[in-house]
PASEBA-1860 file (N, C-alpha, C; in nm, 3 decimals):
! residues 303
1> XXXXXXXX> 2.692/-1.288/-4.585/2.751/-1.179/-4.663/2.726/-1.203/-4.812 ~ 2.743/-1.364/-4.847/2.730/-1.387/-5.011/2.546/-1.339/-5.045 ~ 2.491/-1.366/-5.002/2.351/-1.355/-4.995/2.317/-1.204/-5.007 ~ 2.390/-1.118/-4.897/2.352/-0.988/-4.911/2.371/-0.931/-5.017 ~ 2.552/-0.953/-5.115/2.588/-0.884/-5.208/2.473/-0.979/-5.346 ~ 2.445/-1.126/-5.322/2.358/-1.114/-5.398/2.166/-1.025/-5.452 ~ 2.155/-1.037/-5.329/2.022/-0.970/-5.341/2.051/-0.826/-5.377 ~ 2.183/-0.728/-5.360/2.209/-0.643/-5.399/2.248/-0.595/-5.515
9> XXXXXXXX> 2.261/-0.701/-5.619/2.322/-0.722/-5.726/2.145/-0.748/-5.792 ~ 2.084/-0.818/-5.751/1.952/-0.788/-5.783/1.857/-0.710/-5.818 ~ 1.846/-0.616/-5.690/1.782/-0.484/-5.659/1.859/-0.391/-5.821 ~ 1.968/-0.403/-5.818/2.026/-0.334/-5.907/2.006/-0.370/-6.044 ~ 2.009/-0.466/-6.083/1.902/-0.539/-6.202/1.804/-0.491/-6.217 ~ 1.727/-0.511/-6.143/1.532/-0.476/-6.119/1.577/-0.341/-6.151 ~ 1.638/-0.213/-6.096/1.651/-0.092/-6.113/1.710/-0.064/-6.264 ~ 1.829/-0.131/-6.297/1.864/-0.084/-6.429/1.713/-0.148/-6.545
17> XXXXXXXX> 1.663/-0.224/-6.501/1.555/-0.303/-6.604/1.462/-0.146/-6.662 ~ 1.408/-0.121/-6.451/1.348/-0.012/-6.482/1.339/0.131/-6.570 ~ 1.460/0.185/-6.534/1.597/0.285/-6.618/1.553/0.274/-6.779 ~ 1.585/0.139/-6.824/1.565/0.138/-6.948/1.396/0.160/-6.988 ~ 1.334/0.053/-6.952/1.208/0.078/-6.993/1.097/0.181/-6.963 ~ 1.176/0.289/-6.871/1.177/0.435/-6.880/1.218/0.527/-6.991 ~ 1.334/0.485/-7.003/1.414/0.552/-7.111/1.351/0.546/-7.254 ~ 1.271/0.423/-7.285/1.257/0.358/-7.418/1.193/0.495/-7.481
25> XXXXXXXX> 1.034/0.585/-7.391/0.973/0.696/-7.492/1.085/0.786/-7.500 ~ 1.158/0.810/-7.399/1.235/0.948/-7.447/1.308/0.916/-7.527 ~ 1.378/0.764/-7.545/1.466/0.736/-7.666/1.422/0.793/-7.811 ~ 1.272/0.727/-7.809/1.244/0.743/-7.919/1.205/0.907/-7.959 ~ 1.141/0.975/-7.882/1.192/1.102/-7.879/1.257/1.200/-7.924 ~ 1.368/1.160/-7.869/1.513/1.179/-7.845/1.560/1.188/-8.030 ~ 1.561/1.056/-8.048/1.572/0.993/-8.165/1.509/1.074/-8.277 ~ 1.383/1.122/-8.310/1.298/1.221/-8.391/1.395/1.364/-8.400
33> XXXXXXXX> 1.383/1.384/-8.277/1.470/1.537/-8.257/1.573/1.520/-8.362 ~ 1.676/1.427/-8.316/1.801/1.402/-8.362/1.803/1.415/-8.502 ~ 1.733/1.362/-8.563/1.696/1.295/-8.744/1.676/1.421/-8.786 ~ 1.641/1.515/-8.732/1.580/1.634/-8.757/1.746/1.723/-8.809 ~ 1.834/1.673/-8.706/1.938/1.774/-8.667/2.087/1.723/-8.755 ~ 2.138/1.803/-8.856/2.247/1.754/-8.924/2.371/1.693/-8.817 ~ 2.336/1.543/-8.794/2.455/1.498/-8.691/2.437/1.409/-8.784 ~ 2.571/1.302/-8.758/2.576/1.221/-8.839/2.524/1.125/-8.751
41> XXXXXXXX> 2.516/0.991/-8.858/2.429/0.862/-8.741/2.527/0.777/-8.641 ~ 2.645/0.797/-8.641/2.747/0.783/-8.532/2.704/0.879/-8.472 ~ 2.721/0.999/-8.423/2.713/1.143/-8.344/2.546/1.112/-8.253 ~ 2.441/1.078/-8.325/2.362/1.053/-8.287/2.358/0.899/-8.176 ~ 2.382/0.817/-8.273/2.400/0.703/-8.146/2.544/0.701/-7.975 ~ 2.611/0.799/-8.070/2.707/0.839/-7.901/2.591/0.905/-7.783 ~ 2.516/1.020/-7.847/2.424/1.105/-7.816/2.333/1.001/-7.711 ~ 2.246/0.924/-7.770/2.163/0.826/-7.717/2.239/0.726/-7.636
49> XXXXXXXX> 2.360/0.722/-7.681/2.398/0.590/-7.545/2.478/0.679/-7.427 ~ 2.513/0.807/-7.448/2.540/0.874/-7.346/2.406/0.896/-7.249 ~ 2.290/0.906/-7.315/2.163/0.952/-7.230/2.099/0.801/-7.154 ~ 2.123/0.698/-7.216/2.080/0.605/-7.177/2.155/0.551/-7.032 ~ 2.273/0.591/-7.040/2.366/0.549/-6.917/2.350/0.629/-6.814 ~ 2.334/0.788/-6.867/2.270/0.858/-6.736/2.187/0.835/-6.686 ~ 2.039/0.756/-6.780/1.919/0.761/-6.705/1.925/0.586/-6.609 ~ 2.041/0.524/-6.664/2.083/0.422/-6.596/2.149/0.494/-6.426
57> XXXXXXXX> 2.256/0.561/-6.482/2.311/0.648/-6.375/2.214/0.711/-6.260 ~ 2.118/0.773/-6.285/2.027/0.862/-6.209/1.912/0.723/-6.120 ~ 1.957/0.620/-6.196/1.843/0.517/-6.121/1.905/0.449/-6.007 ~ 2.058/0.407/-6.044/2.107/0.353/-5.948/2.131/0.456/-5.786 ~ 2.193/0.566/-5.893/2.158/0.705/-5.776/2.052/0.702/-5.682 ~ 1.948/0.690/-5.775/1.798/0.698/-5.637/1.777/0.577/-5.560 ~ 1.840/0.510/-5.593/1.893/0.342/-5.512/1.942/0.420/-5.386 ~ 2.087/0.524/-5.388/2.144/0.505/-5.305/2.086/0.602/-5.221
65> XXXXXXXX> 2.007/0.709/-5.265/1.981/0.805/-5.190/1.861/0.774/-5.081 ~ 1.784/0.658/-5.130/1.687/0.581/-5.067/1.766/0.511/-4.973 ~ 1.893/0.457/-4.977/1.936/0.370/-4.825/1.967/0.491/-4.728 ~ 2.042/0.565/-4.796/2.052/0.677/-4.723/1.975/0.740/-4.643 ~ 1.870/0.774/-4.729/1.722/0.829/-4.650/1.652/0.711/-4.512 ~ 1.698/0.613/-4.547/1.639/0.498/-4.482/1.706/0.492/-4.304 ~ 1.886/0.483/-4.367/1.982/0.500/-4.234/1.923/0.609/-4.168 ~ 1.930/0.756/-4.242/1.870/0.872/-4.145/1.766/0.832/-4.068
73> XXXXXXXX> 1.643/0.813/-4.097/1.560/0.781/-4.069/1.542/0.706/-3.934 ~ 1.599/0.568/-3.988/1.647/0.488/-3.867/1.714/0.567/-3.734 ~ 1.777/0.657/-3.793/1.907/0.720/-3.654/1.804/0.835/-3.612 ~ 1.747/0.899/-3.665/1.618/0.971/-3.644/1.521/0.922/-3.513 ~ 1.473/0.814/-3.564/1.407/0.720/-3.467/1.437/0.691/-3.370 ~ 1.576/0.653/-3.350/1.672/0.645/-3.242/1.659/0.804/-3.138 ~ 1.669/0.861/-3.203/1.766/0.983/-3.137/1.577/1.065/-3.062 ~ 1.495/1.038/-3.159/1.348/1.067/-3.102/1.289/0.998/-2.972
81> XXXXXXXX> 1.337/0.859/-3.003/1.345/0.722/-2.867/1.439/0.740/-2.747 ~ 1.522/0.805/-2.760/1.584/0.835/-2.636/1.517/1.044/-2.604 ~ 1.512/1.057/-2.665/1.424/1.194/-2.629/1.361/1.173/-2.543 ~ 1.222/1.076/-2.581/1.087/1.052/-2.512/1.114/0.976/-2.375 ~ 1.277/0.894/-2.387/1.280/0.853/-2.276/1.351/0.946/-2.181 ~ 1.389/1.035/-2.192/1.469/1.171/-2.138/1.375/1.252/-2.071 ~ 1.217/1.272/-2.146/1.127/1.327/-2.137/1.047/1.217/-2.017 ~ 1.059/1.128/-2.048/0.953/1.067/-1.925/1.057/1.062/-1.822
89> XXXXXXXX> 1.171/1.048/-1.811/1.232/1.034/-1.700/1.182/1.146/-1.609 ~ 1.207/1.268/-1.701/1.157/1.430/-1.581/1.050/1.420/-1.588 ~ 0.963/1.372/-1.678/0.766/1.399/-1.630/0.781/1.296/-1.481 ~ 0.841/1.191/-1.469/0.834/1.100/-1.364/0.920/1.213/-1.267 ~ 1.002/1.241/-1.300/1.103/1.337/-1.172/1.007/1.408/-1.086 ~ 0.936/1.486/-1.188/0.859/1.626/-1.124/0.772/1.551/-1.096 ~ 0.706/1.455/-1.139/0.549/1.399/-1.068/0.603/1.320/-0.924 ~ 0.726/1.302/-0.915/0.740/1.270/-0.756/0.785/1.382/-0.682
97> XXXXXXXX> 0.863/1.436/-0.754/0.850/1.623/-0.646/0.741/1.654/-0.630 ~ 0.663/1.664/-0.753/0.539/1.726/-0.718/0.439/1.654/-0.514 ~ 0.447/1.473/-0.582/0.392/1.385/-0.503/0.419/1.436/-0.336 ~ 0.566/1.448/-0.335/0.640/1.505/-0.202/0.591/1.604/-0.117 ~ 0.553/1.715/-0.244/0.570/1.841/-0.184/0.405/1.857/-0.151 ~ 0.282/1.765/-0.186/0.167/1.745/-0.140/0.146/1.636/-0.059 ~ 0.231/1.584/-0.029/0.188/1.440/0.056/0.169/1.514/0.211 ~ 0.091/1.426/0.268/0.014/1.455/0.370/0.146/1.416/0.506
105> XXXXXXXX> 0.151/1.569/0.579/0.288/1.586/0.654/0.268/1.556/0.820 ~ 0.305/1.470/0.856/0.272/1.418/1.025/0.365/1.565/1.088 ~ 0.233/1.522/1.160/0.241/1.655/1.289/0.390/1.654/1.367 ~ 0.434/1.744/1.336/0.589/1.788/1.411/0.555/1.651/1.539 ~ 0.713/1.587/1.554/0.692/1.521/1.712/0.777/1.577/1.781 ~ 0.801/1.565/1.910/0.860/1.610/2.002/0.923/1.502/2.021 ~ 1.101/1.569/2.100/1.190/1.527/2.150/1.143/1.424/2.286 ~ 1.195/1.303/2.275/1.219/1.254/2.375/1.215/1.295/2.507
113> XXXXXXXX> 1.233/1.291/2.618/1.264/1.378/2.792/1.284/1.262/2.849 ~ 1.369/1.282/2.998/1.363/1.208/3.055/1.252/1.167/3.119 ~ 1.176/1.264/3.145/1.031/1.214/3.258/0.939/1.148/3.113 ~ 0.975/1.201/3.037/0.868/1.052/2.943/0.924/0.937/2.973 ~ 1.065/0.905/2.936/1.138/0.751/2.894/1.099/0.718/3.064 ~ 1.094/0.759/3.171/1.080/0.734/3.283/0.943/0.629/3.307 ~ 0.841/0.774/3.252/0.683/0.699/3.258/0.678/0.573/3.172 ~ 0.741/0.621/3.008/0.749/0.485/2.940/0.774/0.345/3.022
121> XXXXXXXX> 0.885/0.316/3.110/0.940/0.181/3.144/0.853/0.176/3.274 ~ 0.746/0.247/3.344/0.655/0.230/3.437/0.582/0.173/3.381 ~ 0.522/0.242/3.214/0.402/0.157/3.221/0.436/0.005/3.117 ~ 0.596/0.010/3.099/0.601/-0.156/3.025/0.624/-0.274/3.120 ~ 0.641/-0.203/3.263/0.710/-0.316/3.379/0.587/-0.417/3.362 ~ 0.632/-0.542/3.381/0.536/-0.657/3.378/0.614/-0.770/3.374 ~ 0.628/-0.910/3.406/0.674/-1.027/3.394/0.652/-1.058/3.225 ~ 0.548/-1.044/3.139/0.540/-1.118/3.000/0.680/-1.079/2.901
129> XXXXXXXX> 0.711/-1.167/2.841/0.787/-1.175/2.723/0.735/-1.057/2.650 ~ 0.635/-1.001/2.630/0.622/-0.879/2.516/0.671/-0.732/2.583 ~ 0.597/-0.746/2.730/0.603/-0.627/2.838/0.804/-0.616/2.818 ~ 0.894/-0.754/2.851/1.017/-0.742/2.829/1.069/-0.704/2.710 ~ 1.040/-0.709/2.588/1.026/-0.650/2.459/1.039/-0.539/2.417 ~ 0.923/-0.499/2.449/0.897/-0.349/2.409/0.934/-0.267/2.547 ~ 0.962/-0.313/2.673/1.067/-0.208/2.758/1.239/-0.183/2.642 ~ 1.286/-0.317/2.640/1.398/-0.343/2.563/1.408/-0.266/2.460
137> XXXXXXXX> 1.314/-0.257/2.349/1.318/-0.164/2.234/1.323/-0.044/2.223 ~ 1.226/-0.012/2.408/1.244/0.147/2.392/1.378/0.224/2.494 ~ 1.434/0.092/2.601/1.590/0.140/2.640/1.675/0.210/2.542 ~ 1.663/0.079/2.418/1.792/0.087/2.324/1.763/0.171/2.249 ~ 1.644/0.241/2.175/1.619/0.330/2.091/1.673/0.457/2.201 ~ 1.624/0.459/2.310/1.641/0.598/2.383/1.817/0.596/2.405 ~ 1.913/0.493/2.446/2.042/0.501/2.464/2.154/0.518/2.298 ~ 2.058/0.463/2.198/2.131/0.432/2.090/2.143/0.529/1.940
145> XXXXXXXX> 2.006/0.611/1.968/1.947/0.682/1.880/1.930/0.658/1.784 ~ 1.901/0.460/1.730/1.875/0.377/1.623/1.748/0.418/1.606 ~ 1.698/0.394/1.435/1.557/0.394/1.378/1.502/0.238/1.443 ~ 1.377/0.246/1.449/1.332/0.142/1.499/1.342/0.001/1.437 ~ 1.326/0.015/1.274/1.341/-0.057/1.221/1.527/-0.143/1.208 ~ 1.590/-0.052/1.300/1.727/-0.109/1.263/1.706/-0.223/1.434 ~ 1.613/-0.231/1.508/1.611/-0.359/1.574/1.631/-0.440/1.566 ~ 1.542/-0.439/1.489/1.507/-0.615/1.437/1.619/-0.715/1.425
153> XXXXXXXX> 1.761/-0.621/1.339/1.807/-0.714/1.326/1.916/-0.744/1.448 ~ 1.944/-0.716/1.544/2.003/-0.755/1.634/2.006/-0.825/1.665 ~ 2.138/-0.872/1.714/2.090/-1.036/1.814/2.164/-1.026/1.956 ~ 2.156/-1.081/2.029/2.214/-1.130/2.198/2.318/-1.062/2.228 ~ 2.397/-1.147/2.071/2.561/-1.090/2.140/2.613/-0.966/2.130 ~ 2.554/-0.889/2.048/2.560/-0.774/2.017/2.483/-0.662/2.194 ~ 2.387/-0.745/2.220/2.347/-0.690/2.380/2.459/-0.705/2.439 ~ 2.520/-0.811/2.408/2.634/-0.838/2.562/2.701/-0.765/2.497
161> XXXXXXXX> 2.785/-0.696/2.409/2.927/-0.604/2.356/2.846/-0.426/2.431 ~ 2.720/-0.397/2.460/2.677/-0.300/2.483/2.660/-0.274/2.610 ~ 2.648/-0.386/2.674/2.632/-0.403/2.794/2.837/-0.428/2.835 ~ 2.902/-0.429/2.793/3.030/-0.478/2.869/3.137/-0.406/2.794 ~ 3.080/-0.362/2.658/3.197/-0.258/2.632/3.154/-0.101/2.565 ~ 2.994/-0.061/2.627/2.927/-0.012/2.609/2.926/0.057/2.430 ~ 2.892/0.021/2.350/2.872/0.054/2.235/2.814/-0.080/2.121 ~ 2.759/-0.056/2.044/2.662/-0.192/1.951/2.680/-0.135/1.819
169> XXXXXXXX> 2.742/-0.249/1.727/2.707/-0.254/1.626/2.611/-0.261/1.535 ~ 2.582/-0.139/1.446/2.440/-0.150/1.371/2.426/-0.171/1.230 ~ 2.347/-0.239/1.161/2.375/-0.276/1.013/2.260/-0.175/0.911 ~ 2.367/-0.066/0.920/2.309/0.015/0.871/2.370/0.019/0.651 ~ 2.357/-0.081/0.631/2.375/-0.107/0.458/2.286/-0.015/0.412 ~ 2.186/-0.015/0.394/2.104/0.041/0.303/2.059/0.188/0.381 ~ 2.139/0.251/0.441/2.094/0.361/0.514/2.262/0.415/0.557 ~ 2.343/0.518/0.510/2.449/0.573/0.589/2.567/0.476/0.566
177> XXXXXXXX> 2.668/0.467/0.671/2.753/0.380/0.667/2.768/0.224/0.709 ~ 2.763/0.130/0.659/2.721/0.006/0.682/2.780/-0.069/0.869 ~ 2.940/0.029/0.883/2.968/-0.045/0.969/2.978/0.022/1.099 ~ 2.868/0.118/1.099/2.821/0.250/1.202/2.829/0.137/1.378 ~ 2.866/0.223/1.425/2.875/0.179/1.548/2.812/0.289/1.652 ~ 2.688/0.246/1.728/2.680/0.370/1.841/2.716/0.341/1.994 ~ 2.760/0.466/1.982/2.817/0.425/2.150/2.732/0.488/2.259 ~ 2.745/0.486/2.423/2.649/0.524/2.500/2.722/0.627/2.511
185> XXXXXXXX> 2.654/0.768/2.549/2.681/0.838/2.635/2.666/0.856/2.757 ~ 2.705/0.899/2.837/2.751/0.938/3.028/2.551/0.880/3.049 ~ 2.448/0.966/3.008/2.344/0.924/3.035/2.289/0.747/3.014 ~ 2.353/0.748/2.909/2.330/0.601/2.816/2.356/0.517/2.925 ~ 2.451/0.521/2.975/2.550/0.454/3.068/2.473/0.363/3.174 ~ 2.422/0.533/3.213/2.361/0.480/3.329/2.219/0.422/3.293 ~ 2.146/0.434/3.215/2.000/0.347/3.157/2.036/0.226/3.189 ~ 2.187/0.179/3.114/2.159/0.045/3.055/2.224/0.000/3.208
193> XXXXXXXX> 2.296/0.083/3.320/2.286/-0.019/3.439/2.153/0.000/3.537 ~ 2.069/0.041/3.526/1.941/0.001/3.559/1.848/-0.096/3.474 ~ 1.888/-0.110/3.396/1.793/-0.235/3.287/1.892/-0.326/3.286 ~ 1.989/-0.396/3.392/2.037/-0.499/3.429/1.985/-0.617/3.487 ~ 1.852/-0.613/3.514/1.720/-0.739/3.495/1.667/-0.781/3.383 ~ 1.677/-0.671/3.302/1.638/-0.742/3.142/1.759/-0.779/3.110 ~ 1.916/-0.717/3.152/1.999/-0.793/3.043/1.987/-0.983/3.110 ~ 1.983/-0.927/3.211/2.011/-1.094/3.266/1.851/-1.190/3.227
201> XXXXXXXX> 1.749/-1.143/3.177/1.606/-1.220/3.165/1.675/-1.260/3.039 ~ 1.721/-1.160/2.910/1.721/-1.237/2.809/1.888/-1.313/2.788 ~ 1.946/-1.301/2.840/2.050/-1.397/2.854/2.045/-1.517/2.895 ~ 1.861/-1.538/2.954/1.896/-1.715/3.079/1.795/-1.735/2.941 ~ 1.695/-1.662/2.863/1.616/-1.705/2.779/1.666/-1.782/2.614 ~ 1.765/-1.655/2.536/1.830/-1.661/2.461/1.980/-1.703/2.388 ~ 1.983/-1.773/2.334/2.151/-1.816/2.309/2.220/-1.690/2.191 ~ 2.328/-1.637/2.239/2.423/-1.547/2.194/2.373/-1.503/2.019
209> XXXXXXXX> 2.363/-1.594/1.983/2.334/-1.613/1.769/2.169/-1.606/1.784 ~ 2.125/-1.592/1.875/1.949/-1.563/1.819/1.969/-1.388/1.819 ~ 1.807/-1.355/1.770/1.797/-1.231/1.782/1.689/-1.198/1.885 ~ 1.719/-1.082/1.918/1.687/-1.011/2.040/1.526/-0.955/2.029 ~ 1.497/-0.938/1.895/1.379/-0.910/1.875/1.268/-1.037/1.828 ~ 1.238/-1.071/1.863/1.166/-1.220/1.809/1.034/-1.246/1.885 ~ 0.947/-1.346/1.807/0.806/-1.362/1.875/0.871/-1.471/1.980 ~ 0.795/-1.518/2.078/0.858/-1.606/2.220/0.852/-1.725/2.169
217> XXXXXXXX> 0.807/-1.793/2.066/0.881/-1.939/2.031/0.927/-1.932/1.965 ~ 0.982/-1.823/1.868/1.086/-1.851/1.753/1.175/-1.719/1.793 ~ 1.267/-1.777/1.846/1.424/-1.685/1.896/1.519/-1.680/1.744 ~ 1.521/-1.726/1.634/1.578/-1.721/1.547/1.535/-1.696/1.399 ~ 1.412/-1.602/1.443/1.348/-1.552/1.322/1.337/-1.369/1.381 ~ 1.380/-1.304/1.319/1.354/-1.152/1.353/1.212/-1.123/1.328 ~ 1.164/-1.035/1.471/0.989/-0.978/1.446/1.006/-0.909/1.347 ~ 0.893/-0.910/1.283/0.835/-0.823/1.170/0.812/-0.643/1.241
225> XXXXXXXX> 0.858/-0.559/1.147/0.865/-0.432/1.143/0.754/-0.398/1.196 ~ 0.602/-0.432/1.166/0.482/-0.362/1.188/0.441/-0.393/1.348 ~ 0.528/-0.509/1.386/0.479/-0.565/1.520/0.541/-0.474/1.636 ~ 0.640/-0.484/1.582/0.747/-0.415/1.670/0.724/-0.262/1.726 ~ 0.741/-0.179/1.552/0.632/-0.029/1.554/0.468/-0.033/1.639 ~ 0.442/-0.159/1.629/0.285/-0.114/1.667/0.304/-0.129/1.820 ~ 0.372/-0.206/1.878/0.399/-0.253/2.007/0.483/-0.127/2.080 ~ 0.560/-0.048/2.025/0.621/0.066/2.078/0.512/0.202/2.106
233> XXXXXXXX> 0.486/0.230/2.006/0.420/0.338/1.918/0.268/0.363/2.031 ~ 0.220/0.212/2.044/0.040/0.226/2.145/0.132/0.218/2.265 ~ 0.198/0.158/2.352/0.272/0.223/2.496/0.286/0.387/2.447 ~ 0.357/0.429/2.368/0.433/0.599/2.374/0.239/0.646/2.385 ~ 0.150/0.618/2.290/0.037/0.723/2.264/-0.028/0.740/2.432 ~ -0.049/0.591/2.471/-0.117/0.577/2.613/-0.043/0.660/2.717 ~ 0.091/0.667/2.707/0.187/0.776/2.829/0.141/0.907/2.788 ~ 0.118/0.905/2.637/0.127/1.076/2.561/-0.026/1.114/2.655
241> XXXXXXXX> -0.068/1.035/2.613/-0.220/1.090/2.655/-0.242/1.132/2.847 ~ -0.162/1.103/2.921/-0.161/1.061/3.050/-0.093/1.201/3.102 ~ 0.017/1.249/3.015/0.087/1.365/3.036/0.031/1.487/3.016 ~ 0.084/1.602/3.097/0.047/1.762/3.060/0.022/1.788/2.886 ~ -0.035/1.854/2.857/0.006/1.910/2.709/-0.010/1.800/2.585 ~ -0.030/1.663/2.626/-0.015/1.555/2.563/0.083/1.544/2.449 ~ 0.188/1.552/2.439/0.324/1.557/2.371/0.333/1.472/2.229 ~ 0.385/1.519/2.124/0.324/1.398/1.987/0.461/1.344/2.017
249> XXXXXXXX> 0.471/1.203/2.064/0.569/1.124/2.060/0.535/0.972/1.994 ~ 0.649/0.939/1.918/0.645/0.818/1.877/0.768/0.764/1.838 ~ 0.836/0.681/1.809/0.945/0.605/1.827/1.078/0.697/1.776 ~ 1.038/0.762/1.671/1.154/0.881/1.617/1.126/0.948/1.740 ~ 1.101/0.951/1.803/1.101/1.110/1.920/1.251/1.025/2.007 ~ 1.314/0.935/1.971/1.387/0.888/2.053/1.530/0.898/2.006 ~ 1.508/0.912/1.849/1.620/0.984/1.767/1.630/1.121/1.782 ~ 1.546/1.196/1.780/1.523/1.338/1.771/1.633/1.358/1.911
257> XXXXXXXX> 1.550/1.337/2.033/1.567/1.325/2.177/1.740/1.319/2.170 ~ 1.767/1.232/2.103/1.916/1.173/2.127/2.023/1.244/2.051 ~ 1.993/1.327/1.930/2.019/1.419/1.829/2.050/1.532/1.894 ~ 1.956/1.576/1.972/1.915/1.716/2.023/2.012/1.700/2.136 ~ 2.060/1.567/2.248/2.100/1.615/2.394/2.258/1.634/2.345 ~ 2.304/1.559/2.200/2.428/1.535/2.165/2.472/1.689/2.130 ~ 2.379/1.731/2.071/2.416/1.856/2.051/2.487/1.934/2.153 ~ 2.377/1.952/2.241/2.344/2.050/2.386/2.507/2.006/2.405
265> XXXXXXXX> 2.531/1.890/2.453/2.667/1.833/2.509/2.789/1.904/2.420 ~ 2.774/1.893/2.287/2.915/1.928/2.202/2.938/2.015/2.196 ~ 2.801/2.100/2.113/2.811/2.196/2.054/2.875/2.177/1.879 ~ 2.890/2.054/1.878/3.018/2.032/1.740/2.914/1.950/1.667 ~ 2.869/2.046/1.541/2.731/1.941/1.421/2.786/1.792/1.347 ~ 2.940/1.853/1.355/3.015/1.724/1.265/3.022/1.603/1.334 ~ 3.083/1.635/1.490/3.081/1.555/1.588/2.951/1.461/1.580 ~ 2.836/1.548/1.598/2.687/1.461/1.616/2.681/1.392/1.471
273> XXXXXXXX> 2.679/1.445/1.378/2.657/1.411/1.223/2.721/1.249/1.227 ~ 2.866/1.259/1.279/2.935/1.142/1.272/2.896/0.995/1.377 ~ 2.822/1.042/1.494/2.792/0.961/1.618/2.649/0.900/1.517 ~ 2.586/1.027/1.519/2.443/0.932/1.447/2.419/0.841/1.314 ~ 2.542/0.889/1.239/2.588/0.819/1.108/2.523/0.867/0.996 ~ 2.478/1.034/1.018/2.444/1.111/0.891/2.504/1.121/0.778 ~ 2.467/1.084/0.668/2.555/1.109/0.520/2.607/1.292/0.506 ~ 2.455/1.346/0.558/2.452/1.478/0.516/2.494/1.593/0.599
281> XXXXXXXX> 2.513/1.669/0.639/2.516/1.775/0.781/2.423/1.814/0.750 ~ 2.349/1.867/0.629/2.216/1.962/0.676/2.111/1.884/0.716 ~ 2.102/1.772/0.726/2.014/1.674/0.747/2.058/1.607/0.928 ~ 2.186/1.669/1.021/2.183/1.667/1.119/2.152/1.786/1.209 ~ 2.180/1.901/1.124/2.118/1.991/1.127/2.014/2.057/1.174 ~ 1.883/1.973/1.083/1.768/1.984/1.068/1.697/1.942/1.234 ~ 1.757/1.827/1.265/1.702/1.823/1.374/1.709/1.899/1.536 ~ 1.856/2.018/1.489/1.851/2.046/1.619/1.799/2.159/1.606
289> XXXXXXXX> 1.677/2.151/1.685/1.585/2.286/1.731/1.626/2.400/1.771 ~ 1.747/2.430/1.838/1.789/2.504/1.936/1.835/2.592/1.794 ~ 1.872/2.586/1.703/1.926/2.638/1.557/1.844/2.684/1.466 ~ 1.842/2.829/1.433/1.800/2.890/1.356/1.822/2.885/1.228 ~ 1.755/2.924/1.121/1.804/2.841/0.942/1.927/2.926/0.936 ~ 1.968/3.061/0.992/2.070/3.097/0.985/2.191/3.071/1.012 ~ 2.117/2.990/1.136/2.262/2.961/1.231/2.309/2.825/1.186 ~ 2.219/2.720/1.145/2.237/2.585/1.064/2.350/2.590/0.951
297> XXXXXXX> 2.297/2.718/0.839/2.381/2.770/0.727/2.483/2.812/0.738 ~ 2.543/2.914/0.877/2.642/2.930/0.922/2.749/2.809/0.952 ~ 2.711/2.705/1.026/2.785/2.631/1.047/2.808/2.548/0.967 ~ 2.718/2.512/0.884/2.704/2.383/0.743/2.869/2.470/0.668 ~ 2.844/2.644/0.633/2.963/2.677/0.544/3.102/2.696/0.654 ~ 3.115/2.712/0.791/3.231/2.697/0.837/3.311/2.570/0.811 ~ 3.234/2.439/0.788/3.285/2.343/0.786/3.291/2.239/0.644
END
């Protein structure tokens, strides 16, 4: 602080120095005029030291009008710097709307059926650890109406609470409500007591705290997303291809599937909205086919 008021006490020196040795021609000036003019030589020197203090006055003045100009300036800069960042925020907004609304759109898939999930577990039957796998992944996706990626993290014991008190906990954090629970329905029911050879294969294989999805020597590391998808995804294309009409199915067709029968059953969007663990209704909505944009909008404002 002592430092500041000194260098300020400075500046103001240097400025009054200036002031004067400005002043000195007009003094003299000044001075001619005066001599000219019946004042007396008191009257005259009030005259000149009144002018000298103004032009002292007017210097320190442009001192202040310069910090002044300086603060603006500064807050100027400021207020321009958050503009540009206001401005790139929406050039970035719209360049990902834009990105959205051109990105390249996968072909509508179709709902789930039973005579697919049927053919599906025909053609995964096999003794290998992967064949048991990817039957497993596509039971629970078809009974659970989980994204595929919410597999992975499962483990054992969470099979046995589904298997014995029919419903599984899913860790859905970064997606909906974290402590979403799905339960089976009347159909569900009965899947998971016909896939009572897999519950018992991975129960003599696995201890309770591993996870359910894993490569066959490491029970306590979760498979990787791409393995899992790729391992589901080539079974669904090989059935797709085998069937009438060849059907676009792939692992969401098992959400869709499960979306769509909940419906048929209720009739109630909130009901389903809440089972599947939608944030949104128009976004449970969306998936049931049987609903026209009218009839979606209708029910979105009854409720």
């Amino acid at each position: 602080m002592e430092n500041k008021n000194k260098k300020q006490t400075k500046i103001q020196k240097e400025n009054t120095s200036l002031a004067l040795k400005t002043y000195e021609p007009v003094k003299y000036e000044l001075s001619k005029i005066l001599e000219n003019q019946r004042i007396s030589k008191k009257k005259q020197d009030q005259i000149l030291e009144t002018t000298q203090r103004g032009f002292i006055g007017l210097a320190l003045r442009n001192e202040e009008l310069l910090k002044s100009n300086d603060r603006l300036k500064q807050q100027l800069d400021e207020v321009l710097k958050e503009l540009n960042a206001i401005k790139e925020e929406r050039e970035e907004k719209a360049a990902r709307k834009e990105a959205r609304a051109n990105r390249k759109r996968l072909p509508k898939r179709d709902p789930m059926t039973g005579e697919i999930y049927r053919e599906l577990m025909r053609a995964t039957e096999g003794p290998t650890y992967i064949n048991l796998r990817t039957r497993m992944a596509l039971w629970i996706l078809a009974v659970t109406g989980i994204w595929i990626n919410e597999l992975l993290s499962l483990k054992v014991s969470q099979l046995e609470t589904l298997f014995k008190e029919n419903w599984i906990a899913i860790d859905r954090s970064k997606r909906g409500p974290s402590n979403h629970k799905a339960f089976l329905t009347k159909e569900g029911k009965k899947i998971i007591q016909d896939r009572q050879k897999d519950f018992q294969l991975i129960f003599l294989m696995k201890e309770p705290d591993s996870y359910l999805f894993t490569a066959e020597s490491n029970h306590y590391k979760p498979l990787d997303r791409v393995v899992i998808t790729r391992d589901v995804n080539k079974v669904m294309r090989e059935v797709s291809n085998q069937l009438p009409g060849k059907p676009n199915i792939t692992s969401h067709s098992f959400r869709i599937g499960y979306i769509t029968q909940l419906w048929k059953n209720s009739k109630d969007i909130e009901f389903v909205k809440q089972t599947i663990g939608h944030r949104k209704l128009d976004t449970t909505s969306a998936y049931v086919k049987q609903l026209s944009d009218q009839e979606r909008q209708k029910l979105i404002e009854q409720l």
